[in-house]
VEXDO-88924 format. One record per atom (N, C-alpha, C, CB): atom name; chain; residue in one letter; x, y, z. Coordinates in Angstrom, 2 decimals, always signed. Glycine has a CB too. Layout:
# VEXDO-88924
pt atome=CA	chaine=A	residu=A	u=X	v=Y	w=Z
...
***
This chain:
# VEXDO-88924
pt atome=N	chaine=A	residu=X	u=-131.85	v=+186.26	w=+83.14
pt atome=CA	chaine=A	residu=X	u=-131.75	v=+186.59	w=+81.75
pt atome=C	chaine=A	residu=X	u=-130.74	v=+185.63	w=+81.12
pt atome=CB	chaine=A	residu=X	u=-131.33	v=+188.08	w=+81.55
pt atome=N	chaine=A	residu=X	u=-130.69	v=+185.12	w=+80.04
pt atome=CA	chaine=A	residu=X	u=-130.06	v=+184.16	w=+79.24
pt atome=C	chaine=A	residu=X	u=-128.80	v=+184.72	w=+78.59
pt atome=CB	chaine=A	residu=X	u=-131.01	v=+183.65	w=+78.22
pt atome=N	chaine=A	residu=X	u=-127.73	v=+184.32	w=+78.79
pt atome=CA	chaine=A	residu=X	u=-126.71	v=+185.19	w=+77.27
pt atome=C	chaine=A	residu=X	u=-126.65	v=+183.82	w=+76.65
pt atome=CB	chaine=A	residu=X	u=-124.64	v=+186.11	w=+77.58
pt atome=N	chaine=A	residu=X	u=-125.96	v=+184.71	w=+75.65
pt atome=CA	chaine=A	residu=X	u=-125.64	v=+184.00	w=+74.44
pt atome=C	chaine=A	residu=X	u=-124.26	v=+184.30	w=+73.84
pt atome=CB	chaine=A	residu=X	u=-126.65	v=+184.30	w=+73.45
pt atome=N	chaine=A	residu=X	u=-123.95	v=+183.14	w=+73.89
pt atome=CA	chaine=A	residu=X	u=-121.89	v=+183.64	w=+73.10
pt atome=C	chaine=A	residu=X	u=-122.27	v=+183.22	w=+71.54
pt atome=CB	chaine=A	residu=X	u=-119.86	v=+182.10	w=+73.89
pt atome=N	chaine=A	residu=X	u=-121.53	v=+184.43	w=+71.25
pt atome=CA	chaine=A	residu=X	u=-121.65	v=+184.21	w=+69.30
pt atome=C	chaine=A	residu=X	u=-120.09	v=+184.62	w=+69.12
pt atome=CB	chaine=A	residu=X	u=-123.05	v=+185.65	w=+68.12
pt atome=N	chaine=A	residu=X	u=-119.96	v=+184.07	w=+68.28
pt atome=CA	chaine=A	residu=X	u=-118.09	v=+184.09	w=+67.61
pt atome=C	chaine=A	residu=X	u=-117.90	v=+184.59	w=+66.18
pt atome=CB	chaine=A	residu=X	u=-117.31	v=+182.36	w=+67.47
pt atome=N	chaine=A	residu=X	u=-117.54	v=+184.85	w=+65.45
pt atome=CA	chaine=A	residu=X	u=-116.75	v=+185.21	w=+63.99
pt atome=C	chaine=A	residu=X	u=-115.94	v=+185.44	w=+63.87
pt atome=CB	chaine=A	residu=X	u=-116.91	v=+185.93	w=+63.30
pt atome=N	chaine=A	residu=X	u=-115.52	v=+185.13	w=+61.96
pt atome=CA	chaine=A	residu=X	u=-114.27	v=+185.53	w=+61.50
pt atome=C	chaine=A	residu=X	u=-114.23	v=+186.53	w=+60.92
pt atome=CB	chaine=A	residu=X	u=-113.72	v=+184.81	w=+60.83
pt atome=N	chaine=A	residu=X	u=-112.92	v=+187.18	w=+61.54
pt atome=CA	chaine=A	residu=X	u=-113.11	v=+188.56	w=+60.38
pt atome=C	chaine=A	residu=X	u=-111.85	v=+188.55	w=+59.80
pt atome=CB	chaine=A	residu=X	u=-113.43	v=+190.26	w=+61.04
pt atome=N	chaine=A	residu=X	u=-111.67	v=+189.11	w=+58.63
pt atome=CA	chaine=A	residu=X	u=-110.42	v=+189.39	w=+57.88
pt atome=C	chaine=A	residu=X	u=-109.55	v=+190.70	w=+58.41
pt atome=CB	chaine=A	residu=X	u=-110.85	v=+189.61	w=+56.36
pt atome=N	chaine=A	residu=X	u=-108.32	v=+190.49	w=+58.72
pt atome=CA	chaine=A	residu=X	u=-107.54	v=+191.27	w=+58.67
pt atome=C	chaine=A	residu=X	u=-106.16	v=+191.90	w=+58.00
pt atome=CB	chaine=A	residu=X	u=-107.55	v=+191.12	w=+59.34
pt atome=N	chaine=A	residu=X	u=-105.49	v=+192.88	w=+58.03
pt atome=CA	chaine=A	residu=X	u=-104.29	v=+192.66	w=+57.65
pt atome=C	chaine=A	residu=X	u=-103.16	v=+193.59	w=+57.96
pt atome=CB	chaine=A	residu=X	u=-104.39	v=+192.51	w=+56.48
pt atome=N	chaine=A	residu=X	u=-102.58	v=+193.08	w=+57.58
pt atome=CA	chaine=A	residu=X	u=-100.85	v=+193.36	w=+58.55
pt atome=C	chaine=A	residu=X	u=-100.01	v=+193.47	w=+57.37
pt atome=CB	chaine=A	residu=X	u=-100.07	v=+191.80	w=+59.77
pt atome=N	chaine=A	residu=X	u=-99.13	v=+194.50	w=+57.51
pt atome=CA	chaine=A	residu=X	u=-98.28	v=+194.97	w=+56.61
pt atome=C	chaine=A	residu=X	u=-97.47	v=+195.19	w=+57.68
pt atome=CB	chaine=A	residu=X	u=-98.65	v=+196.07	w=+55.63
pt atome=N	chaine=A	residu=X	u=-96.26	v=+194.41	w=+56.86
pt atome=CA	chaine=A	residu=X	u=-94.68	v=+194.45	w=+58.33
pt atome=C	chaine=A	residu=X	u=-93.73	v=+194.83	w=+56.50
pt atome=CB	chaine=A	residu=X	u=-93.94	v=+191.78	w=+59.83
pt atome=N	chaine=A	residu=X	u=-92.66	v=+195.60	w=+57.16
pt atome=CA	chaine=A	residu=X	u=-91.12	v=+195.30	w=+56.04
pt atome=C	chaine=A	residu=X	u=-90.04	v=+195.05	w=+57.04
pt atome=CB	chaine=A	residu=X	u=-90.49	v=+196.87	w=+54.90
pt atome=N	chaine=A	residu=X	u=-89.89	v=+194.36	w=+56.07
pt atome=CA	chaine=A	residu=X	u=-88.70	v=+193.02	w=+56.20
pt atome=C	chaine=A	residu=X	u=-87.42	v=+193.25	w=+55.58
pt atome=CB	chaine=A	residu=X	u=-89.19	v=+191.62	w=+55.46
pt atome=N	chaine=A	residu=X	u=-86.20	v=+193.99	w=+55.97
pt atome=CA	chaine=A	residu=X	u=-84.97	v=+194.35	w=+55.15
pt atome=C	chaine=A	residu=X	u=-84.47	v=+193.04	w=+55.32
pt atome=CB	chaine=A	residu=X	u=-83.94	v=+195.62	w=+55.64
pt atome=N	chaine=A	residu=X	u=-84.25	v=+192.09	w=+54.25
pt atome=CA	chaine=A	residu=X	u=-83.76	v=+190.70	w=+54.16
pt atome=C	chaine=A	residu=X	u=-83.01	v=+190.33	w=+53.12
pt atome=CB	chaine=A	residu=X	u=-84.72	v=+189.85	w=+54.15
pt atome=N	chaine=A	residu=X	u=-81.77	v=+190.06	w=+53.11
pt atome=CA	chaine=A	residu=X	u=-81.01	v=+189.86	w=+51.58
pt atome=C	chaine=A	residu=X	u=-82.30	v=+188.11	w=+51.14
pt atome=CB	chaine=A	residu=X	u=-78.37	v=+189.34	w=+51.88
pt atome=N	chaine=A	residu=X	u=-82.38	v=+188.03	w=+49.64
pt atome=CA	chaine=A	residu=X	u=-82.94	v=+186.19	w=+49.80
pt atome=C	chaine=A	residu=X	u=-82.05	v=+185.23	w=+49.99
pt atome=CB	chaine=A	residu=X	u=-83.64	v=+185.51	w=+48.52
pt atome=N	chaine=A	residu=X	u=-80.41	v=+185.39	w=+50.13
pt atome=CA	chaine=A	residu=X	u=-79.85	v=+184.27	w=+50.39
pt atome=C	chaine=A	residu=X	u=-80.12	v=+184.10	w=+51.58
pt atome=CB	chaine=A	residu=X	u=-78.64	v=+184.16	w=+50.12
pt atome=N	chaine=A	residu=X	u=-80.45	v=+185.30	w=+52.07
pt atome=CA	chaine=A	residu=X	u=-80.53	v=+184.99	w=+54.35
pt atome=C	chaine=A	residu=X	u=-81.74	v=+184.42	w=+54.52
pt atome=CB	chaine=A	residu=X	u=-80.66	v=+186.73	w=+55.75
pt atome=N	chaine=A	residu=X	u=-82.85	v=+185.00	w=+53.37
pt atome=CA	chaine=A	residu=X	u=-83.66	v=+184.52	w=+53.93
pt atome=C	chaine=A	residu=X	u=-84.24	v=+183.06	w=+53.71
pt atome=CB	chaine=A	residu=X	u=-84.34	v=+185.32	w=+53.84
pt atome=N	chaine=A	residu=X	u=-83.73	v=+182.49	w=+52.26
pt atome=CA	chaine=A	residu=X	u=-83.41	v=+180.61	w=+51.70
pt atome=C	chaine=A	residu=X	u=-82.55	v=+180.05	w=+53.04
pt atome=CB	chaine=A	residu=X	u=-82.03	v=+180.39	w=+49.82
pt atome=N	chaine=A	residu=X	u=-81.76	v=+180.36	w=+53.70
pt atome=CA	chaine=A	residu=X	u=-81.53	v=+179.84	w=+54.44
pt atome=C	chaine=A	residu=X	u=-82.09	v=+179.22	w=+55.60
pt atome=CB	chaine=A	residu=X	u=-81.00	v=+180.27	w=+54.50
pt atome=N	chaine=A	residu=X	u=-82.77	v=+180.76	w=+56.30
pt atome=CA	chaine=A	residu=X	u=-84.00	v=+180.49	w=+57.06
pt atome=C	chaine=A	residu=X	u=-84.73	v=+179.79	w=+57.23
pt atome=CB	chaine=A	residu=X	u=-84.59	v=+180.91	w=+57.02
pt atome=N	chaine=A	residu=X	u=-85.76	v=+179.45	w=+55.62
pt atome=CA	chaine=A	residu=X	u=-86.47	v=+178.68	w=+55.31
pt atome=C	chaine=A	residu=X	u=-86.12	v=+177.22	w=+55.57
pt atome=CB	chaine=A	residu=X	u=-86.69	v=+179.00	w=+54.22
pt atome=N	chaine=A	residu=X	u=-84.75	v=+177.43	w=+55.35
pt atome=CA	chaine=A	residu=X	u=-84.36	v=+175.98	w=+54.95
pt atome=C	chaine=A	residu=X	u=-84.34	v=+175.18	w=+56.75
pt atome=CB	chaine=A	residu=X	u=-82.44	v=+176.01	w=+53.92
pt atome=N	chaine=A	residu=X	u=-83.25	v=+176.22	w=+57.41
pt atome=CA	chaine=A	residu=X	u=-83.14	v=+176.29	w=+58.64
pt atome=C	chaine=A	residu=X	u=-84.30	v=+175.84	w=+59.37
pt atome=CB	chaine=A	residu=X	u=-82.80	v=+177.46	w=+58.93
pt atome=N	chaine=A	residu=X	u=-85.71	v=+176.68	w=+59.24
pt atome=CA	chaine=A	residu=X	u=-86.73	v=+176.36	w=+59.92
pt atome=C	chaine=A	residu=X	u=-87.48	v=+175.04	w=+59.26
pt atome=CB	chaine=A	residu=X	u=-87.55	v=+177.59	w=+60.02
pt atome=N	chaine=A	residu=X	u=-86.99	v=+174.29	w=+58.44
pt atome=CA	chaine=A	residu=X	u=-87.80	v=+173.14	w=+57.98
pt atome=C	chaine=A	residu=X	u=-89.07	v=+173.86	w=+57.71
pt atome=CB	chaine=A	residu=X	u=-87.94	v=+171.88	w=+59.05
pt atome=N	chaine=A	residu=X	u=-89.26	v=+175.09	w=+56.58
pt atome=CA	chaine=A	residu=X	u=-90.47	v=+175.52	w=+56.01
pt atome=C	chaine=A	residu=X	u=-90.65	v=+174.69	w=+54.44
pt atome=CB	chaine=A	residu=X	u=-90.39	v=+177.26	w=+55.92
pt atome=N	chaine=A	residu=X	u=-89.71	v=+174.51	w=+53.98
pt atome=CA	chaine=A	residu=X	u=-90.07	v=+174.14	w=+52.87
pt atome=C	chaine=A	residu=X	u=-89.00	v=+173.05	w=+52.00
pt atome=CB	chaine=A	residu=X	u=-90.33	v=+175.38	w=+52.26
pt atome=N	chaine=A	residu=X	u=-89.28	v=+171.91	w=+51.63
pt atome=CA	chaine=A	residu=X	u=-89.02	v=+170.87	w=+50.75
pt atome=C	chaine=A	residu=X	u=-89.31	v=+170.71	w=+49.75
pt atome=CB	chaine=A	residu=X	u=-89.25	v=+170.06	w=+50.98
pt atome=N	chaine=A	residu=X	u=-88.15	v=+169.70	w=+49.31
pt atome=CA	chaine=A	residu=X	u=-88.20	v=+169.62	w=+47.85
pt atome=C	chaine=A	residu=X	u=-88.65	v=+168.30	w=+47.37
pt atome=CB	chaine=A	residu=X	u=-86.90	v=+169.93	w=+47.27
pt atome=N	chaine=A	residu=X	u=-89.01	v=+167.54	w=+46.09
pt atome=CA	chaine=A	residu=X	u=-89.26	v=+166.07	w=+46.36
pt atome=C	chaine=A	residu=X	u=-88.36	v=+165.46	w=+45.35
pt atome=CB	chaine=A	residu=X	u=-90.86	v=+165.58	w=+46.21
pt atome=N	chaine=A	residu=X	u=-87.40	v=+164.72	w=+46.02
pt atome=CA	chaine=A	residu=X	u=-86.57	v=+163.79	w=+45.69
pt atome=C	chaine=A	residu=X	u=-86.38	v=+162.34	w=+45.29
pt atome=CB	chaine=A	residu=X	u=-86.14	v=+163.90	w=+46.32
pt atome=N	chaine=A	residu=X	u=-86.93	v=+162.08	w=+44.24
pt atome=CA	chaine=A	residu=X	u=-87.06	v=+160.41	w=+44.58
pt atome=C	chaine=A	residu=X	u=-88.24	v=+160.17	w=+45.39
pt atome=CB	chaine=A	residu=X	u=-85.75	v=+159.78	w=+45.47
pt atome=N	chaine=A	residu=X	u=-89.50	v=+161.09	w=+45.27
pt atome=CA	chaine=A	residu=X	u=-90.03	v=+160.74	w=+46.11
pt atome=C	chaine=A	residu=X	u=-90.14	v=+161.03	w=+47.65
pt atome=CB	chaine=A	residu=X	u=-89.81	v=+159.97	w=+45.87
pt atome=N	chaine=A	residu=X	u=-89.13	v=+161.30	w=+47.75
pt atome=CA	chaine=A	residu=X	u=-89.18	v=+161.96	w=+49.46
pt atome=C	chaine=A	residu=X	u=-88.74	v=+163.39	w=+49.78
pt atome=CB	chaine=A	residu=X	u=-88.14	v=+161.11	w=+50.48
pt atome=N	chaine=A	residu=X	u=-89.07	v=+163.87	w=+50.63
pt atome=CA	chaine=A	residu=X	u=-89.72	v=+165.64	w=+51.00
pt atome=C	chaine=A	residu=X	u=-88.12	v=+165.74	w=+51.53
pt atome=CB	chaine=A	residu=X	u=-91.49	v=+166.05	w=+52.61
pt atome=N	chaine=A	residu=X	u=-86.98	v=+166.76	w=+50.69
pt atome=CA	chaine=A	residu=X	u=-85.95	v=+167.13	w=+51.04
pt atome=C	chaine=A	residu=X	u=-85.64	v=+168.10	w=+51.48
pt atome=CB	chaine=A	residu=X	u=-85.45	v=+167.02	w=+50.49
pt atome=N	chaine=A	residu=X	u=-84.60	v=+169.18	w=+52.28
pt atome=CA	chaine=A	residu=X	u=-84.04	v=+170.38	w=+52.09
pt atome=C	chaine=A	residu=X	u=-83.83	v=+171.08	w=+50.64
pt atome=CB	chaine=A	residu=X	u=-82.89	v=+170.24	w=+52.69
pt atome=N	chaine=A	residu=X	u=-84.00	v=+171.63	w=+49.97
pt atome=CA	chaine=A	residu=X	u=-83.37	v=+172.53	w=+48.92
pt atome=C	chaine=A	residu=X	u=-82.52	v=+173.16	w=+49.19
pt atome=CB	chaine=A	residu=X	u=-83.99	v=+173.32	w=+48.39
pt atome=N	chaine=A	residu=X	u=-80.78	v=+173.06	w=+48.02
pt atome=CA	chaine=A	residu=X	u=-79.89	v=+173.68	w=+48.31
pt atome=C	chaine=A	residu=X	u=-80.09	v=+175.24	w=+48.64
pt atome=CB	chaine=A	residu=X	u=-79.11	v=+173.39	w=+47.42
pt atome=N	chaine=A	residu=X	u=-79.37	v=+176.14	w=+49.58
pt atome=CA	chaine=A	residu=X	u=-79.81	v=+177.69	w=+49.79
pt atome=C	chaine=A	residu=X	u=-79.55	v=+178.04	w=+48.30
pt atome=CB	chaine=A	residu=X	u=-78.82	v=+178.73	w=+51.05
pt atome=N	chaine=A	residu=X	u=-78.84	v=+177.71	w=+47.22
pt atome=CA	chaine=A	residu=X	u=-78.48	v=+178.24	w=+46.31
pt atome=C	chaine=A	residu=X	u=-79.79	v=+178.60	w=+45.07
pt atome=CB	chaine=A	residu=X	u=-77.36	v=+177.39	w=+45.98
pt atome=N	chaine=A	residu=X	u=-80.25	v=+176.96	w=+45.12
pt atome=CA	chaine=A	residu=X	u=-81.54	v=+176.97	w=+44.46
pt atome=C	chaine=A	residu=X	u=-82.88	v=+177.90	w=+44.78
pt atome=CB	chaine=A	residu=X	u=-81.90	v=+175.71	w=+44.61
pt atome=N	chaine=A	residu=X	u=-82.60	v=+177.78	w=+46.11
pt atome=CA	chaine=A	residu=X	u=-83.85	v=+178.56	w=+46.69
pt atome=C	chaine=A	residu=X	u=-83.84	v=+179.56	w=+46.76
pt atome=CB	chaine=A	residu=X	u=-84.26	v=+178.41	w=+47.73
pt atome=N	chaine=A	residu=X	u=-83.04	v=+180.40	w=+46.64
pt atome=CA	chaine=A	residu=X	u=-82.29	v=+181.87	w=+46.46
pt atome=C	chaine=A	residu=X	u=-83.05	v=+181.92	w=+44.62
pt atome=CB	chaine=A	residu=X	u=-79.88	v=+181.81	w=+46.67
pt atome=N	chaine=A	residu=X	u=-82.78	v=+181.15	w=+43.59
pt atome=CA	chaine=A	residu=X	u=-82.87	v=+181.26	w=+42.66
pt atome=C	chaine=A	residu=X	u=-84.27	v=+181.30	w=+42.40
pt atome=CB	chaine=A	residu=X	u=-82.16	v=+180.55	w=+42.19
pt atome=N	chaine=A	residu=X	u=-84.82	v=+180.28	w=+43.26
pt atome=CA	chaine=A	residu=X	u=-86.62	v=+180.49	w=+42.93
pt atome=C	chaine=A	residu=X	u=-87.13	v=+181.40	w=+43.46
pt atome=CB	chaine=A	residu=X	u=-87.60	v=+179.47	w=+43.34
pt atome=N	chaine=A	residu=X	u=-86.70	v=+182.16	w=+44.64
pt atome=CA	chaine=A	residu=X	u=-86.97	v=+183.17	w=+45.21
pt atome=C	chaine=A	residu=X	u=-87.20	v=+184.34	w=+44.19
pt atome=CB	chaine=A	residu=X	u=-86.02	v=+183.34	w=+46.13
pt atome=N	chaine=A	residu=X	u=-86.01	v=+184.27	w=+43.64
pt atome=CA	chaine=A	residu=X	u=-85.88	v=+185.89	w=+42.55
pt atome=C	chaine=A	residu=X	u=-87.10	v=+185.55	w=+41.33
pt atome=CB	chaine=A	residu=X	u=-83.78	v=+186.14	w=+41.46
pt atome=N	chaine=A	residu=X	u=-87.46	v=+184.30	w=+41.26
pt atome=CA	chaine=A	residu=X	u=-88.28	v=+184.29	w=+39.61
pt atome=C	chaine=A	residu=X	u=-89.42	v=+183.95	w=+40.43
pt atome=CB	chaine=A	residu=X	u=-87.79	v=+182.97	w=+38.08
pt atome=N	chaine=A	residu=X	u=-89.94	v=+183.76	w=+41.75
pt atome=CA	chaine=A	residu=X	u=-91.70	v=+183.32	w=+42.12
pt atome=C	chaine=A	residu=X	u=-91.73	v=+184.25	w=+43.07
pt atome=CB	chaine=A	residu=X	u=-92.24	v=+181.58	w=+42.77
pt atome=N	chaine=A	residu=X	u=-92.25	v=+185.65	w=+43.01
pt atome=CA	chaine=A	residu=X	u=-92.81	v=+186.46	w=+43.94
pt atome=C	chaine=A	residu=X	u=-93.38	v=+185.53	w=+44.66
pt atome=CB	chaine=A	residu=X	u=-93.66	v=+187.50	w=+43.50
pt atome=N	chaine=A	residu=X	u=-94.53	v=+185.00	w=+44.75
pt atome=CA	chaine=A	residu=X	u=-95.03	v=+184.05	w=+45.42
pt atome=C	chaine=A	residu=X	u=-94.92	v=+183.42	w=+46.20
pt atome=CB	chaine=A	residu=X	u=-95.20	v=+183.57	w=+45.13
pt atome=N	chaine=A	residu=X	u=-93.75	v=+182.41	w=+46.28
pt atome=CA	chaine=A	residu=X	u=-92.88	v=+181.77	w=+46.92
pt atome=C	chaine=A	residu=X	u=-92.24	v=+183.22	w=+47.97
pt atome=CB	chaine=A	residu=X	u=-91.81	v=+180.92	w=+45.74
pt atome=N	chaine=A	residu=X	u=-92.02	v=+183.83	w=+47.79
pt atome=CA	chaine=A	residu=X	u=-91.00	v=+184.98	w=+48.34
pt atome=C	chaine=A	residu=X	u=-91.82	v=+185.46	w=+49.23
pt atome=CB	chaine=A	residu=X	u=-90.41	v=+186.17	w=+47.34
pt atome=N	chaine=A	residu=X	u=-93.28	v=+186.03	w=+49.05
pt atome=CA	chaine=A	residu=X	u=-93.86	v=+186.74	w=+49.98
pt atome=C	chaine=A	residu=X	u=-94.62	v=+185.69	w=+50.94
pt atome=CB	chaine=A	residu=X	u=-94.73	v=+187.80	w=+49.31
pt atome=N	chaine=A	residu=X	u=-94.75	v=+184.49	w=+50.75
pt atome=CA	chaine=A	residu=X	u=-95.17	v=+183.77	w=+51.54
pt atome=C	chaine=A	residu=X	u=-93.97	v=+183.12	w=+52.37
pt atome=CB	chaine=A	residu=X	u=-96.01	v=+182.97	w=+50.89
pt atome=N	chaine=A	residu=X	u=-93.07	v=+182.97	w=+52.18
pt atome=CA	chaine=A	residu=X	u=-91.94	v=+183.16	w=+53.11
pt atome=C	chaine=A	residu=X	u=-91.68	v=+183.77	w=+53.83
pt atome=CB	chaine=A	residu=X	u=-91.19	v=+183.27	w=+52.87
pt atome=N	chaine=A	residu=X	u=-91.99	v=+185.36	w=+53.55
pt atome=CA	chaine=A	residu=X	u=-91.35	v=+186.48	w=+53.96
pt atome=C	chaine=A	residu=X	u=-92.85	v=+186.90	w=+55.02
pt atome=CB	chaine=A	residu=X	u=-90.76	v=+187.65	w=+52.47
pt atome=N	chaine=A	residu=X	u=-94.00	v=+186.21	w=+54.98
pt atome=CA	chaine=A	residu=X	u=-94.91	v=+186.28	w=+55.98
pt atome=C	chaine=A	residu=X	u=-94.57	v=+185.14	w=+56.90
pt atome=CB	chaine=A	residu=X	u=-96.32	v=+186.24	w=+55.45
pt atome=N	chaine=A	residu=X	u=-94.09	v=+184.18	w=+56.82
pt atome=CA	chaine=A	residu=X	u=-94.04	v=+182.70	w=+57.38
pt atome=C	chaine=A	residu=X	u=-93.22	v=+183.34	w=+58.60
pt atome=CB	chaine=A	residu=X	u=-93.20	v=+181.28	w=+56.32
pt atome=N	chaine=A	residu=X	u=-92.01	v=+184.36	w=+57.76
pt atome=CA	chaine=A	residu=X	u=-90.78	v=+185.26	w=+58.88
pt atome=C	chaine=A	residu=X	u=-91.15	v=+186.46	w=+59.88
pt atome=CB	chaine=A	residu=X	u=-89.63	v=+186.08	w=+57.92
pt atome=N	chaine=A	residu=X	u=-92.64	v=+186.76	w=+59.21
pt atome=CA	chaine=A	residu=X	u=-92.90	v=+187.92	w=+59.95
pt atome=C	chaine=A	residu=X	u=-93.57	v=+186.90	w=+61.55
pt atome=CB	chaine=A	residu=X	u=-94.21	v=+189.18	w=+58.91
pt atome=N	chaine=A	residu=X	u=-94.29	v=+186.05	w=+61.25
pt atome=CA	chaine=A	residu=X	u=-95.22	v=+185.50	w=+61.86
pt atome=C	chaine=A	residu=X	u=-94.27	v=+184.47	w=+63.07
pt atome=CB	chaine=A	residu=X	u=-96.25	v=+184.75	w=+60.69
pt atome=N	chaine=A	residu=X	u=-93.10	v=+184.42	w=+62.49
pt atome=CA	chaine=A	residu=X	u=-92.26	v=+183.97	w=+63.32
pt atome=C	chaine=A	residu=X	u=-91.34	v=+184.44	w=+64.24
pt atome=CB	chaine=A	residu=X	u=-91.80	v=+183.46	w=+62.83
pt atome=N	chaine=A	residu=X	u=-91.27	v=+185.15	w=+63.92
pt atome=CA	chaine=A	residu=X	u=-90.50	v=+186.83	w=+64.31
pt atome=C	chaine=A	residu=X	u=-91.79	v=+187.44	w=+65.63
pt atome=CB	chaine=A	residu=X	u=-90.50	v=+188.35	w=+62.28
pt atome=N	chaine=A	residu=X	u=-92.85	v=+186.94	w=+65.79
pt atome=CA	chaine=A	residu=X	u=-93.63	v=+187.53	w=+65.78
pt atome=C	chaine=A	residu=X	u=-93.65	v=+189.12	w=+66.29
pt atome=CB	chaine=A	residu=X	u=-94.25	v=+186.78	w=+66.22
***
């Protein structure tokens, strides 16, 4: 008799909480080389101070961080 392997994607999801002040966690970011800034042209660190600051005004930025930490954390 013959098999046959078949594969798919399926969607899932994961809900983790994360008690994290954002200065700890701009640091992190920064720490883990997740995210740069562009300087003149070239891909920098961002001060923790700044990134703390974009943190509070781009949900966005924040929860994709704050998955980048879960996923690292694993």
């Amino acid at each position: 008799m013959p098999a046959y392997r078949v594969s798919w994607t399926q969607p899932a999801t994961a809900t983790v909480e994360i008690s994290i002040e954002l200065d700890e966690l701009a640091r992190w970011a920064i720490a883990s080389n997740m995210i740069h800034t562009l300087v003149d042209g070239a891909g920098e660190p961002p001060t923790a101070t700044a990134l703390q600051h974009t943190l509070e005004v781009n949900p966005h930025l924040r929860d994709a961080l704050l998955r980048l930490m879960a996923i690292a954390q694993g």
